[in-house]
C-alpha positions as CSV (number, residue, x, y, z in Angstrom):
1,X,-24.7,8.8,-31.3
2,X,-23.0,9.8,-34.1
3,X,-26.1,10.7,-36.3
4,X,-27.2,12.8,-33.5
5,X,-24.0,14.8,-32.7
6,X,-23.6,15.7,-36.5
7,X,-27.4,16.7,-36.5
8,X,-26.8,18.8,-33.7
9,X,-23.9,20.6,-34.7
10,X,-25.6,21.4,-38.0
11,X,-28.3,22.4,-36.0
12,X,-26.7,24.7,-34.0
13,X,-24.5,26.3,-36.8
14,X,-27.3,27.1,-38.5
15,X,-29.2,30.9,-38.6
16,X,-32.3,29.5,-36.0
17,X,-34.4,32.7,-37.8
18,X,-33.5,30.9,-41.3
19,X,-34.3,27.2,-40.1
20,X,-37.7,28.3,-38.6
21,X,-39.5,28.8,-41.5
22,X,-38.9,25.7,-43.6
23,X,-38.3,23.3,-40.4
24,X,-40.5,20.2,-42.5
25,X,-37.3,20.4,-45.1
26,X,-34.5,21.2,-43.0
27,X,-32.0,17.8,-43.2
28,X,-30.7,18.4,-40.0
29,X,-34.0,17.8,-38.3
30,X,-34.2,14.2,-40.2
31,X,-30.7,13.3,-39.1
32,X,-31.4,13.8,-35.3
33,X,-35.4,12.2,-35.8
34,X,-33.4,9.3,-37.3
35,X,-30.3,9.1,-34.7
36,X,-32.5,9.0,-31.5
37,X,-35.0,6.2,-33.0
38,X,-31.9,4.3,-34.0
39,X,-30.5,4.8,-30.7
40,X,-33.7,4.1,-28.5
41,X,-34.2,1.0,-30.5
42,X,-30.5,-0.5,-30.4
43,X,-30.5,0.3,-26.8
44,X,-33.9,-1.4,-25.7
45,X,-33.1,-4.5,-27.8
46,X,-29.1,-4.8,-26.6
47,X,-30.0,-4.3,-23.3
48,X,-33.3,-6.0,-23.1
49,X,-31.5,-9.3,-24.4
50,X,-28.1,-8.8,-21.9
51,X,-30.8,-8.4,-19.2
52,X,-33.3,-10.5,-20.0
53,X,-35.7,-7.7,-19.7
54,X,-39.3,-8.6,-20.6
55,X,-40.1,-4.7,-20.9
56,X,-37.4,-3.7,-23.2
57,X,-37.5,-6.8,-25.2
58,X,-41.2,-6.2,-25.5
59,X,-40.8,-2.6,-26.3
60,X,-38.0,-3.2,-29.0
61,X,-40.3,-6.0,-30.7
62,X,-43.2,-3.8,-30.7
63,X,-41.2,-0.8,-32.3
64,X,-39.7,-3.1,-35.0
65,X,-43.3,-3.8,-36.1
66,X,-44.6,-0.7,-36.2
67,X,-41.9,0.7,-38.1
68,X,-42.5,-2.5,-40.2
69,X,-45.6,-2.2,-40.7
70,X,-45.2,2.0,-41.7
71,X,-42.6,1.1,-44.2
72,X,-45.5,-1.3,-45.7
73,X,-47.7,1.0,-45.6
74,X,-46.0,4.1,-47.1
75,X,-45.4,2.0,-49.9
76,X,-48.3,0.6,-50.7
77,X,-50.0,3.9,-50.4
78,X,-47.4,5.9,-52.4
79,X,-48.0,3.0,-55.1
80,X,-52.0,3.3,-55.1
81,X,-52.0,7.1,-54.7
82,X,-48.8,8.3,-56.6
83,X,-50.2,11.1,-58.1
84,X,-50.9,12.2,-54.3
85,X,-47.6,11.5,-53.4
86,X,-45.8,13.1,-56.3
87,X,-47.7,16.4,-55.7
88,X,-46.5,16.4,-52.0
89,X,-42.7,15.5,-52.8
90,X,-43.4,18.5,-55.3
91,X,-45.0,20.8,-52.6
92,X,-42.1,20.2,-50.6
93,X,-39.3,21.1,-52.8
94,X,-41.0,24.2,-53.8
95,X,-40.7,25.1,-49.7
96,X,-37.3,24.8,-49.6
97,X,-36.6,26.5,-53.1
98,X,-37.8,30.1,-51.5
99,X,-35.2,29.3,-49.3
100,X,-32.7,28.6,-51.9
101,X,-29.7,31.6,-50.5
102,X,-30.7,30.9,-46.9
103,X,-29.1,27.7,-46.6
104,X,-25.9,26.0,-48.1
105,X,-27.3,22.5,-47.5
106,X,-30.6,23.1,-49.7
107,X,-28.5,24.8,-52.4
108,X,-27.1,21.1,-54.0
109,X,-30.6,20.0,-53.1
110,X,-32.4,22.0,-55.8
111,X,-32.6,22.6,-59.1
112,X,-36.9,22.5,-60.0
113,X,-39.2,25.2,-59.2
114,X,-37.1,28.2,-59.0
115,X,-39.6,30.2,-61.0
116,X,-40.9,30.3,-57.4
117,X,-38.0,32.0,-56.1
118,X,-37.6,35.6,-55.1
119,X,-34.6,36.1,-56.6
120,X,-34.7,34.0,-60.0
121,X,-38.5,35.1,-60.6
122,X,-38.9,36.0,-63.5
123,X,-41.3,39.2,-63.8
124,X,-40.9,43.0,-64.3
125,X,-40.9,43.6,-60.6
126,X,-37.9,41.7,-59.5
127,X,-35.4,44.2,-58.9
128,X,-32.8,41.0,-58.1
129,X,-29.3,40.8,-60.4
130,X,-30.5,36.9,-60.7
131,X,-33.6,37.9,-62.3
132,X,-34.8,35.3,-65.1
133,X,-32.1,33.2,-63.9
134,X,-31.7,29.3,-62.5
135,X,-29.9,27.9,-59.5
136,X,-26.5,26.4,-60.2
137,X,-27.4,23.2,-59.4
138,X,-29.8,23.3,-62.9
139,X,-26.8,23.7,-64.9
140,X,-25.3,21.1,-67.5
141,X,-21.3,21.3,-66.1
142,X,-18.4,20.3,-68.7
143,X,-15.8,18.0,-68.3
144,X,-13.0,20.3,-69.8
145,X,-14.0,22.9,-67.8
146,X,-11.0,24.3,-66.0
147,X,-12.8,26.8,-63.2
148,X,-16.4,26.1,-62.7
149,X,-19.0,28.9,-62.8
150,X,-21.2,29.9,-60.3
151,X,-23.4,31.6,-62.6
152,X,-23.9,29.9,-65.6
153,X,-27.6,30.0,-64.8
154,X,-27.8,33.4,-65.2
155,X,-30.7,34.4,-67.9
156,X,-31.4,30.9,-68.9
157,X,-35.0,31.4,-68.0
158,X,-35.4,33.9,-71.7
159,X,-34.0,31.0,-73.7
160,X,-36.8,28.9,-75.6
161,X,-37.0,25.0,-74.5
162,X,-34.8,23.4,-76.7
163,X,-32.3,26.8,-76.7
164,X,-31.8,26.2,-72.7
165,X,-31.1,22.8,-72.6
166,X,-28.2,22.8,-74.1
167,X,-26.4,24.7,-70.7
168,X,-29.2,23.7,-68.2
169,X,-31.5,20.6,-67.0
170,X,-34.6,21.3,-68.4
171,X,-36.0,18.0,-66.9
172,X,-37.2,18.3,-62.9
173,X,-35.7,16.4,-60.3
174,X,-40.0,14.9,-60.0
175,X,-39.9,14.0,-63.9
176,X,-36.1,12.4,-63.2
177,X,-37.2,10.5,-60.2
178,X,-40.2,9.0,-61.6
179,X,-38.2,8.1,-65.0
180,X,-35.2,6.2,-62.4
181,X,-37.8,4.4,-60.3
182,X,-40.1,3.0,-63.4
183,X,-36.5,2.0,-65.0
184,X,-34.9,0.3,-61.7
185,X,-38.2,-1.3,-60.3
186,X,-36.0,-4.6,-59.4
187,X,-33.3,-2.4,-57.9
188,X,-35.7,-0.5,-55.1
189,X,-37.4,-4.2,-54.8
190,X,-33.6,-5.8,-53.8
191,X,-33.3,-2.6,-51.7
192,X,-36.7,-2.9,-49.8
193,X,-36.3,-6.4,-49.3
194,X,-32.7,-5.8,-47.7
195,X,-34.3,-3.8,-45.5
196,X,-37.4,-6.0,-44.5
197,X,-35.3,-9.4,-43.9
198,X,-33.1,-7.8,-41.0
199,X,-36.2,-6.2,-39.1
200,X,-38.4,-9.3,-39.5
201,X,-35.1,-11.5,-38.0
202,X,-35.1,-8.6,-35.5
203,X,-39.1,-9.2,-34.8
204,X,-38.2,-12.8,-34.8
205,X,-35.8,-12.9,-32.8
206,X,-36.8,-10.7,-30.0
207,X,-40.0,-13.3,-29.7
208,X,-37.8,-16.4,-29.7
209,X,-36.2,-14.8,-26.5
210,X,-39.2,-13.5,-24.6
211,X,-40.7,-16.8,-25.0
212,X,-37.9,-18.4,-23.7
213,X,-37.6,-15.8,-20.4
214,X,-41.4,-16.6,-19.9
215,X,-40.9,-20.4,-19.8
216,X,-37.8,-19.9,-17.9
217,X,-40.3,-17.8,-15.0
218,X,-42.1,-20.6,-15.0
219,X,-39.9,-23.4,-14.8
220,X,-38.7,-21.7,-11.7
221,X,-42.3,-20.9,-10.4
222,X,-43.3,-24.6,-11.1
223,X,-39.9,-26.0,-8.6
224,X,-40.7,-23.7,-6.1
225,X,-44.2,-24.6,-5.8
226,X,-43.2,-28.1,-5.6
227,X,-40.6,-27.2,-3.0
């Protein structure tokens, strides 16, 4: 309930013309997708089991697995086909980097593909004051620094390769993702398993007690028909 009252909220403060056009990116869309299954889930297995309701218990096991079974699946596919998969997670952030100035959440979100960007582009035609420039989030911030600036990505894009990475990331968050997953393999495994255990004891569980409710039916069928 919480999830979803903070999704809404965002939801509503935001611009609905500006959240329309990059809906697929917008986090507040996520947090309510994710609130409601958590909440449709929680409530069909707590009170499925206080009732002893065949129908929700059924429902809540059947959910479990499919979610399961999507989780397995999404790996195992973005394993095989992770070329696929990095090209989509790229596609994506370039949406929501023409929507850089739009929206304050995206802003932290980003700092690859603003060559794509109306305002940082970097040609003759861009009239913008950020022309040639990179989104704050790009740039490398010092510790002694007293008053941090907004706009110390301003121009970076005219600075050669090695030149510009001395004040801004000239890595992408795709290249640092992929380096951090290939170097904490056993760390994602720990993770995904955390995950797995409590929905398979969930699975479990919910199977121990409809098979109990179903004997229990027919334990009290079986004395009636002898009475």
């Amino acid at each position: 309930m919480v999830m979803i009252s903070i999704g809404l909220y965002a939801r509503m403060e935001k611009h609905a013309e500006a959240v329309t056009a990059y809906m697929s990116v917008d986090p507040t869309i996520l947090l309510l997708v994710v609130g409601v299954l958590i909440f449709f889930l929680t409530f069909c297995g707590c009170v499925g089991s206080l009732r002893e309701n065949i129908c929700l218990l059924r429902t809540f096991s059947i959910c479990l697995i499919i979610i399961f079974l999507l989780q397995l699946a999404i790996g195992v596919l973005g394993f095989i086909f992770s070329d696929k998969a990095r090209i989509k997670v790229t596609e994506v952030i370039n949406k929501a980097i023409v929507h850089y100035r739009d929206d304050l959440d995206l802003q932290n979100l980003i700092d690859f593909g603003q060559k794509q960007n109306m305002y940082f582009n970097c040609t003759l035609e861009n009239p913008s004051q950020e022309r040639c420039s990179v989104p704050f989030s790009c740039c490398l911030l010092r510790k002694d620094e007293a008053i941090i600036n907004r706009k110390c990505g301003q121009g970076k894009q005219d600075l050669d390769y090695l030149e510009a990475g001395d004040f801004i990331y000239t890595n992408g968050c795709i290249d640092k993702l992929v380096n951090w997953i290939h170097s904490n393999l056993f760390l994602l495994g720990g993770i995904v398993l955390g995950l797995a255990i409590p929905q398979l004891v969930g699975i479990l569980l919910s199977q121990i007690l409809l098979n109990q409710i179903k004997d229990q039916i027919e334990l009290q069928k079986y004395n009636l028909h002898r009475s």
